[in-house]
N, C-alpha and C positions, 0 to 999 in steps of 0.2 A: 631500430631504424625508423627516422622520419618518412609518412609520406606525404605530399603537399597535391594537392588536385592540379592538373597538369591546365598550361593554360592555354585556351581553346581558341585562338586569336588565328590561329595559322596552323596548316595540316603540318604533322608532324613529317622531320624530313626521313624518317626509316622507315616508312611504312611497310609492314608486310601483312598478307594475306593472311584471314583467320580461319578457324575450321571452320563449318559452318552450324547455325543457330539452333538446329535442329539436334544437336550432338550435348545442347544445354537446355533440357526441361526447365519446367519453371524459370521464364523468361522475369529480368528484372522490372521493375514498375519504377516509371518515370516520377519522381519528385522532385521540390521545388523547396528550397531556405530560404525561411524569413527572421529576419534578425526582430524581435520585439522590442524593438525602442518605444518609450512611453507617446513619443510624437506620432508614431506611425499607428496606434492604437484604435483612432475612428477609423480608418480606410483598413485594417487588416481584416475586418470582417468582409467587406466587397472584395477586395483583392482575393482572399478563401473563395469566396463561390466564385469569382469569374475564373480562377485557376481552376476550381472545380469543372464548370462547365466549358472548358477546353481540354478535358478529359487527363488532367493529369492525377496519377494515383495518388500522391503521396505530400503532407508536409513535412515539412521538417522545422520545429521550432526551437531557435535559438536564443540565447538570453542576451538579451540590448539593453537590462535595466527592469526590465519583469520576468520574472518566471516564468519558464516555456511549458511548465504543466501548470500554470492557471491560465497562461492564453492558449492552450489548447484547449481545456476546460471551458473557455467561453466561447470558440470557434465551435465545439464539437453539437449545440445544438441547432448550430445555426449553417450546418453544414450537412449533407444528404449520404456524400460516397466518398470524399477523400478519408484518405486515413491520417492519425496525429501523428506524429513524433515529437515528441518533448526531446530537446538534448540535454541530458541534463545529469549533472555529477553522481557518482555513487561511492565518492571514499567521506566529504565531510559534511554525510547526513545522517537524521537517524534511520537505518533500514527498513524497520516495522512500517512507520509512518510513509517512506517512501511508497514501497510495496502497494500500503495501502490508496494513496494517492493513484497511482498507475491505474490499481483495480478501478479507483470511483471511474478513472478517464476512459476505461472501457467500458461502462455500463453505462456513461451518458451519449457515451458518442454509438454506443451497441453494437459494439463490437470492431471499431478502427482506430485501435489505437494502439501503438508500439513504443517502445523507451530506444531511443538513438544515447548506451550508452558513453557517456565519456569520464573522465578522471581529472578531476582538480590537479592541476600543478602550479598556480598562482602561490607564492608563499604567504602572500597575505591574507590569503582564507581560513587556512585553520585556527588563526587566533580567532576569529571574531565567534567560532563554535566550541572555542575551548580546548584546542587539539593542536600539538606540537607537527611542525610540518614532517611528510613522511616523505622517505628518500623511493625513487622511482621504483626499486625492487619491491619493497611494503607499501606503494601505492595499487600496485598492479595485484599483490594479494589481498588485499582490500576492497580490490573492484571483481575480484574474482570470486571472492565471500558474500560481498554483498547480491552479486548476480544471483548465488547457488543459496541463500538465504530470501531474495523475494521468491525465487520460484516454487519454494518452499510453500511461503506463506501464500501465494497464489493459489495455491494445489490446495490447501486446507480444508475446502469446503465442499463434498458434494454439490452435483446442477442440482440435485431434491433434496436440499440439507434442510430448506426452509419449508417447513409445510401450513402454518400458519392455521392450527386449529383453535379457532373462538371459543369453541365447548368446554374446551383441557382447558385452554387459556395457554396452549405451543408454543410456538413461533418457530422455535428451530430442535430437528431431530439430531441429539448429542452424538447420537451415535455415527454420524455420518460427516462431523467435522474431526480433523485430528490436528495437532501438534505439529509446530514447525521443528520445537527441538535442533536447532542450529547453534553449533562451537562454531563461531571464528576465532581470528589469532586477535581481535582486540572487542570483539562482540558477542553476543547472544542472541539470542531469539525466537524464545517460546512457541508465540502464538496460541492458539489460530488468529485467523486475521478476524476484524473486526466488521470485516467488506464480505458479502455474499460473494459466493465464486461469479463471476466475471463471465459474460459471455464470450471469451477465447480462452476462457482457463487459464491457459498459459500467452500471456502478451508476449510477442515476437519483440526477440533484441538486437540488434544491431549494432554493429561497430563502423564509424565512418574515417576514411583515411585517412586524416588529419586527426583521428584521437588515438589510432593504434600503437605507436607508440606510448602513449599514458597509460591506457589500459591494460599493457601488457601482450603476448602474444598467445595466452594462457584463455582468454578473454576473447582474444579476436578470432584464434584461428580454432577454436576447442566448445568453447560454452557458450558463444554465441552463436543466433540464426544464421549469418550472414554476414557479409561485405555491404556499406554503402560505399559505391564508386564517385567521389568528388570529380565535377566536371567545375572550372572554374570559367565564368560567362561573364566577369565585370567588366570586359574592356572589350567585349562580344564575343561570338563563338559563328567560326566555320561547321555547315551542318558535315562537311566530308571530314571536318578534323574530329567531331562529335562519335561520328558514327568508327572512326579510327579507333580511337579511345576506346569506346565499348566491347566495339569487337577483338582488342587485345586483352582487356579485362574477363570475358568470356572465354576466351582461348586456355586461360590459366587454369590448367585442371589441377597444379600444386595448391592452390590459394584458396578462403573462402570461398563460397559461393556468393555472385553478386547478385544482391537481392532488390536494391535500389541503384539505381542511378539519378545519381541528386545533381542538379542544377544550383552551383551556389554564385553570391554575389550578383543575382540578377536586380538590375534598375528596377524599382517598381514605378520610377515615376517617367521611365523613356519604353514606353510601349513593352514589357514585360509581356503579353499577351502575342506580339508580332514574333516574337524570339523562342516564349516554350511551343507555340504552331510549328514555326520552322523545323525546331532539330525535334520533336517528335515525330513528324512526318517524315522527316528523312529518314529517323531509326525505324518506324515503325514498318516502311518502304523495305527496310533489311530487314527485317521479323527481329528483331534486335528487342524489341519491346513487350511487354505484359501490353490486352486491351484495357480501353481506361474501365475504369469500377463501373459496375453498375449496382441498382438498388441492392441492400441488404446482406452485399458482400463483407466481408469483413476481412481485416487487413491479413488473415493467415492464408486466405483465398486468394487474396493477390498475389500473395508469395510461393504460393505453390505448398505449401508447408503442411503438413498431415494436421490431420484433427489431435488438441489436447487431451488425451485421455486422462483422467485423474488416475496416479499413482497411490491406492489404497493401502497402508500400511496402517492393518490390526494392532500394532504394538503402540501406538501411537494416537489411540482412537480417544476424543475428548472425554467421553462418559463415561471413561474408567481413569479413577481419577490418583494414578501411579503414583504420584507424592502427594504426602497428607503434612499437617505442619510440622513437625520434627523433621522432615526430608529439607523443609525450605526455612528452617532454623540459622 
């Protein structure tokens, strides 16, 4: 099933009354899509902090011709409280490297930053990595392996893996990173990771409803954090048709939980600032909303989402070194 971000021009004509907000802990955090076209590049970093300081949680970075985890990677030190999202594929790349990408964007931004995954289905992508195009059912276990293979290598590392004694000449206690050790159906994935564990441990993933179909429903509704709720604002949005939307998306006790409500297709050059004011006032008016970030939060906090405990597994500890060269012959 396709979904498409409903469009918010005019209050929907069925509306019906939602439970109320209080019946959904962990209230969604309001964010904002920016496509990264190479032209919009000088103004993305003021466009960041003034969406910042309009209190909105969340970006969401889309690829317009750069990669949305290197322009979140350059937004993230020059930003205080929003959180990243990179949207960005998980069938034609390589997972390790991925993974590890993700991690560096949590450590520079410290702790705000999350993967909006999605699923390549352009046929034209897999040639240019060397990879024959996969059909929707072996895409979505592709995006599903690759999910359960970063979280892996994210978990890899004790927060006190690294102790850095000069005297030995340390840097890191073996004993305290282990093995990713991941089968997919066309990959592997040793590890550990190459990245210190990450101040969230585990980066929160989302699924946004314009990729769920790609992804799979394996993905959407199972191994990921979350729902992002697409509200579609290009042609404007009613704050009563807004606040409709939401409060139908919250009512779904079947469905994800919605964790975002994302703002896409907004004008950044027709007052974009007078528009996310609006309909976050009116949601916020309905408790319909997370409050905006403050310092030092990190995006698992905005989400409500319990602390990442590292999952220890003795059988898999780096310092005992299970295959010697005849094993990897």
């Amino acid at each position: 099933m396709t979904t498409t971000a409903p469009h918010l021009g005019a209050p929907s004509a069925d509306a019906q009354s939602a439970e109320s907000p209080e019946q959904h802990p962990g209230l969604p955090v309001l964010a904002v899509d920016l496509v990264a076209e190479p032209s919009l590049l000088g103004h993305l970093a003021d466009r960041a902090r003034e969406l910042e300081q309009a209190g909105v949680g969340a970006l969401t970075l889309s690829d317009g011709g750069l990669h949305p985890i290197h322009v979140a990677s350059y937004l993230a030190p020059l930003t205080d409280t929003i959180a990243l999202l990179p949207r960005t594929d998980a069938v034609y790349v390589e997972p390790f490297h991925l993974a590890t990408q993700l991690m560096s964007l949590d450590h520079i931004s410290h702790g705000r930053a999350g993967w909006l995954l999605t699923a390549e289905t352009d046929p034209t992508v897999p040639a240019t990595v060397g990879r024959t195009t996969l059909g929707l059912e072996a895409t979505a276990r592709e995006a599903a392996d690759v999910l359960e293979a970063s979280r892996l290598v994210w978990d890899s590392w004790a927060q006190d893996a690294v102790v850095r004694d000069t005297e030995s000449g340390v840097y890191v206690d073996a004993s305290q990173l282990q093995y990713a050790d991941f089968e997919g159906e066309s990959f592997a994935v040793r590890g550990p990771a190459i990245t210190p564990r990450s101040p969230q441990g585990l980066l929160p993933v989302l699924v946004a409803d314009a990729d769920r179909a790609a992804v799979g429903e394996r993905v959407a509704t199972v191994l990921a954090d979350g729902r992002v709720l697409d509200l579609d604002v290009s042609t404007g949005a009613r704050p009563d048709a807004v606040v409709d939307a939401v409060e139908r998306a919250l009512a779904d006790e079947a469905g994800p939980a919605v964790r975002l409500v994302r703002l896409v297709g907004l004008d950044l050059e027709a007052d974009p600032l007078g528009t996310v004011a609006e309909l976050s006032a009116a949601l916020r008016e309905r408790g319909l909303l997370a409050a905006a970030p403050s310092a030092g939060q990190s995006l698992r906090d905005q989400l409500g989402l319990p602390l990442a405990a590292r999952a220890a597994d003795p059988a898999r500890r780096s310092d005992r070194a299970r295959l010697n060269s005849e094993d990897l012959a």
